[in-house]
Residue, then its C-alpha position, 0 to 999 in steps of 0.5 A: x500500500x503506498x500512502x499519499x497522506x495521514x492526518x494527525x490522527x494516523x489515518x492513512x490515505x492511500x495513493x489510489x484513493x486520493x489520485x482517483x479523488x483528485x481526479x474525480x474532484x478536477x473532472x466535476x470542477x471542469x466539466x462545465x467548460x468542457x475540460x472534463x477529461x483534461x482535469x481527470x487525467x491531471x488529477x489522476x497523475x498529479x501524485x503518480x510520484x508517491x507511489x514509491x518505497x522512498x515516498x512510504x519511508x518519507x512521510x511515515x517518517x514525517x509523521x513519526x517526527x523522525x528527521x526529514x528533508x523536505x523536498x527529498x523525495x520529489x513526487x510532483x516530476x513523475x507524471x510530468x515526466x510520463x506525458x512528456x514522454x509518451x505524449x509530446x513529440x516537439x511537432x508543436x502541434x495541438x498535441x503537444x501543447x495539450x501534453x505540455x498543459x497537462x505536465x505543466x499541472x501536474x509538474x506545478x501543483x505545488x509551486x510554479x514554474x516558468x516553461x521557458x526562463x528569460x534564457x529561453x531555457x525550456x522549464x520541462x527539462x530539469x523536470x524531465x533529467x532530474x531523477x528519471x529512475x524514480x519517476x519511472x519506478x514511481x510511474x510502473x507503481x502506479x500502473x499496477x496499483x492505481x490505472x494501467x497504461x492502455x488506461x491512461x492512454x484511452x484517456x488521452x485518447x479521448x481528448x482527440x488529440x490522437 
């Protein structure tokens, strides 16, 4: 069970509850603009990086009060990662900006960043070069515990931009 919350009374959250909550919470939020499914696949991947052992021993420590690194283990990168990498393919076309909206969610939810710095610098690459085992590992996890991949797809899918 990989934990993505617990409350100060111990109460665990686990991660495919509050991925598939997320979701549900965005879709219900957008669907009167027409953003049902862009909002759903956001939510459903904007903690795909905390199913890992690393993220369990994190917050378990946290709230344990045991000594640790904020920031240590970065789980908002990996479903940043995922659709960049499945989904964007630099044609700069409509797809790609949807990936890259998508990403931009997903990579932002706890704090801002520029996509392109005043350098011309392209703001995804840290995200996409920082820790590509874990992201990869986080993002098999979630696969197998929270929706597959031809899931996932399905879901990009029916944004009709593939």
């Amino acid at each position: 069970m990989y934990i993505a919350h617990i409350n100060e009374n111990g109460e665990k959250q686990t991660c495919i509850n509050h991925c598939i909550n997320t979701a549900e919470y965005a879709m219900a939020k957008l669907s009167n603009v027409g953003l049902s499914n862009v909002a759903y696949l956001s939510g459903l991947l904007h903690d795909a990086g905390k199913f890992s052992e690393e993220f369990n021993n994190y917050i378990l420590d946290s709230f344990n009060k045991k000594p640790t690194n904020k920031g240590s283990v970065i789980h908002s990168f990996s479903g940043c990662s995922f659709m960049l990498n499945n989904y964007h393919s630099n044609d700069l076309d409509i797809k790609d900006v949807t990936a890259e909206i998508i990403a931009y969610a997903i990579a932002a939810h706890h704090g801002l960043f520029d996509c392109v710095d005043e350098d011309g610098n392209n703001g995804f690459e840290h995200r996409l070069l920082k820790q590509p085992n874990y992201d990869e590992k986080s993002i098999s996890n979630f696969f197998r515990e929270c929706k597959n991949k031809y899931e996932i797809d399905e879901i990009y899918s029916s944004l009709g931009m593939i």
